[in-house]
N, C-alpha and C positions, 0 to 999 in steps of 0.2 A: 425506527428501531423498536421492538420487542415491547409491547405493550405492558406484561405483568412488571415491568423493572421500571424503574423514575427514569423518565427524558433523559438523554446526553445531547444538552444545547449546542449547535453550534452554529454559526453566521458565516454565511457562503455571498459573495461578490462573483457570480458565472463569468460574466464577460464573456470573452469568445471561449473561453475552457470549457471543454466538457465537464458533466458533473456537479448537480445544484442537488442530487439527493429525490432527482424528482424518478428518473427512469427507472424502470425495472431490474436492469443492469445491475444499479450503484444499491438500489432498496436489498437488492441480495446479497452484495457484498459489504453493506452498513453493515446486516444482521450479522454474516459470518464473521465482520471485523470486531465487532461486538463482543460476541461469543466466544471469541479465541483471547481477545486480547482480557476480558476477564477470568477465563481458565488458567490463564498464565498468573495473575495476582493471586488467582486459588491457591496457586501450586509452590508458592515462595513464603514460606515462613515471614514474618516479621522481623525476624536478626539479616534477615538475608537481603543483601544489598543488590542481587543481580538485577541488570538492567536488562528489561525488553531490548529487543531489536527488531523491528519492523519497516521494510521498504512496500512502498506504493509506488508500483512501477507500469509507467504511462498515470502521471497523477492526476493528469489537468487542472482542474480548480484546486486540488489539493483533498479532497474532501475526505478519503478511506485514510490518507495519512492523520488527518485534522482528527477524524474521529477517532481514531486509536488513540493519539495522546491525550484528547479531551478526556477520554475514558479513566486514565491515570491518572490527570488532574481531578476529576470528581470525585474518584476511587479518595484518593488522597484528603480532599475537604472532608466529606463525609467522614472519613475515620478521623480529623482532627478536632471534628466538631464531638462526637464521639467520646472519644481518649487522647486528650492533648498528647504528642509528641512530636518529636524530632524526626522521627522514622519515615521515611516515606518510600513509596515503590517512585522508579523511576522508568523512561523510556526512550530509545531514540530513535525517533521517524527520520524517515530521507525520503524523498521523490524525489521519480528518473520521469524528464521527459524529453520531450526531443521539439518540443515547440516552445520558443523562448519566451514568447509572449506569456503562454501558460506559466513558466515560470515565477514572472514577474508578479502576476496572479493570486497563484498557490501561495509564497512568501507572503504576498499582502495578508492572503488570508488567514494565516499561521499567527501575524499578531495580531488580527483583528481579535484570533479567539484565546490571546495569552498562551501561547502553545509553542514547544520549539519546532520546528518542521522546516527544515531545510531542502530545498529543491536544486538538482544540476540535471545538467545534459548526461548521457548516456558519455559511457567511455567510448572514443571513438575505434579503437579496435575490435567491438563488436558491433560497430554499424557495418553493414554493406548497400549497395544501390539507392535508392530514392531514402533513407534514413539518413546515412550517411551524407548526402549533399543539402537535407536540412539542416542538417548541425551544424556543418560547417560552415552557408551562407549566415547561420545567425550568431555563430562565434565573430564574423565579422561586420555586422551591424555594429556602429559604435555604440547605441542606444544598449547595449547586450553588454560593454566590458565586464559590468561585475558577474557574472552567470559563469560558474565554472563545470566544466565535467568531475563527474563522481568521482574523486580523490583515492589513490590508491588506498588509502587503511579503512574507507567504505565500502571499497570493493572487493567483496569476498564473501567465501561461505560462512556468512556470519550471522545473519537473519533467521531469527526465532521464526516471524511470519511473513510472507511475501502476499500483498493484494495486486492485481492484476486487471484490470477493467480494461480492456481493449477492444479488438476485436477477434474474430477463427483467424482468419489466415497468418496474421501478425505475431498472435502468441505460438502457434504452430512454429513459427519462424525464431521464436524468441524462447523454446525451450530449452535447449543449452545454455544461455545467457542466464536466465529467470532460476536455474536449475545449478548455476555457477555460484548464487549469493545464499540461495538459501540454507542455511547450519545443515552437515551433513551427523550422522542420522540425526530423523527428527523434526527439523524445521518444516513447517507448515503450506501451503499455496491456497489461496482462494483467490479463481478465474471466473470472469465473466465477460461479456460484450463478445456472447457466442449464445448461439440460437440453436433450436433442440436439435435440430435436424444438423444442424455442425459440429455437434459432440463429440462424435466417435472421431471426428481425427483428431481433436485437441484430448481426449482422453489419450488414445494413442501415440502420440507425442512425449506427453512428459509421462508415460506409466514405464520409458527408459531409464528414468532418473529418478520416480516418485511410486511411492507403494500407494496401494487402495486409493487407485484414481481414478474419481465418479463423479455425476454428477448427484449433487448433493441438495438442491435445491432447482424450482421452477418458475418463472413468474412469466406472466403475459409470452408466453413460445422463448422467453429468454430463460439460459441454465446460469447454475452457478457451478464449476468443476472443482474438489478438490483433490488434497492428496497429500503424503507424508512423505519427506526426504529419504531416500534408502539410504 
């Protein structure tokens, strides 16, 4: 993260999950997650109770989610350290993935770092083909009972910021869904696990759903795309 600002700690268990913080991918969308989820604390008074909403969708390790509510947990010590009060900013992360294992994961690593961060499976009415028969082989692993799919009052245009770290073809295929949770006008996207030269379709994808859709950042031939809810 963003060198002039103090560390946002947080402790990652990879396992077989994508996402330790280390790829170019995830260093893009640290920084964006960073960036938004502190402009949003900018932009909320003190009296003002409103909660973040933030989905990391395709989470793996958990990590874009981990970091955005770490950031409100720090936001929050610091200011208590500060000006003693009651007051605090609040947020609620959710990861969507569609590998249970990851799941299991991502949760671990929500309380390793004191953080709420809940993980489900994708709603299965917007899987189709090879998505769709993962979820559902790992809804029926027994080892898998507690993992539920994303509960109807999570599932909605209701996300302030949507992170995204996939891959092109996937999100191309996932921007109607991606484009169904994010708060309509307004709410935010930052994509990646798309390479330069894959751009232009995932720009043009979600630029049906999302205003000023660019690529907004570069690292090592990997982009990061964003864009604003219309």
């Amino acid at each position: 993260l963003k060198s002039h600002r103090e560390y946002v700690q947080i402790q990652l268990e990879g396992g077989i999950a994508f996402g330790t913080g280390e790829h170019p991918t995830t260093r893009l969308c640290l920084d964006w997650v960073r960036d938004k989820v502190e402009l949003q604390l900018e932009n909320t008074d003190d009296d003002d109770d409103g909660t973040i909403r933030f989905v990391d969708y395709g989470a793996g390790s958990g990590v874009l989610g981990i970091a955005a509510a770490a950031v409100v947990r720090d936001y929050n010590q610091v200011k208590a350290r500060k000006q003693p009060s009651d007051a605090k900013k609040s947020i609620t992360t959710v990861g969507v993935e569609i590998d249970a294992d990851a799941i299991h994961i991502a949760d671990d690593n929500a309380i390793k770092n004191n953080v709420e961060m809940k993980n489900y499976l994708p709603d299965i009415e917007s899987l189709d083909g090879e998505a769709l028969s993962v979820v559902l082989r790992a809804m029926q692993r027994k080892r898998n009972q507690g993992i539920q799919t994303l509960p109807e009052e999570l599932n909605g245009p209701m996300y302030d910021l949507c992170a995204a770290n996939i891959l092109a073809a996937p999100l191309v295929n996932l921007s109607p869904v991606i484009a169904s949770l994010v708060k309509s006008p307004g709410g935010e996207i930052g994509l990646s696990g798309v390479l330069a030269t894959q751009s232009a379709s995932v720009v043009d994808a979600y630029s049906e759903f999302f205003d000023d859709v660019k690529v907004a950042g570069e690292d090592g031939g990997w982009v990061l795309i964003t864009g604003t809810r219309k």
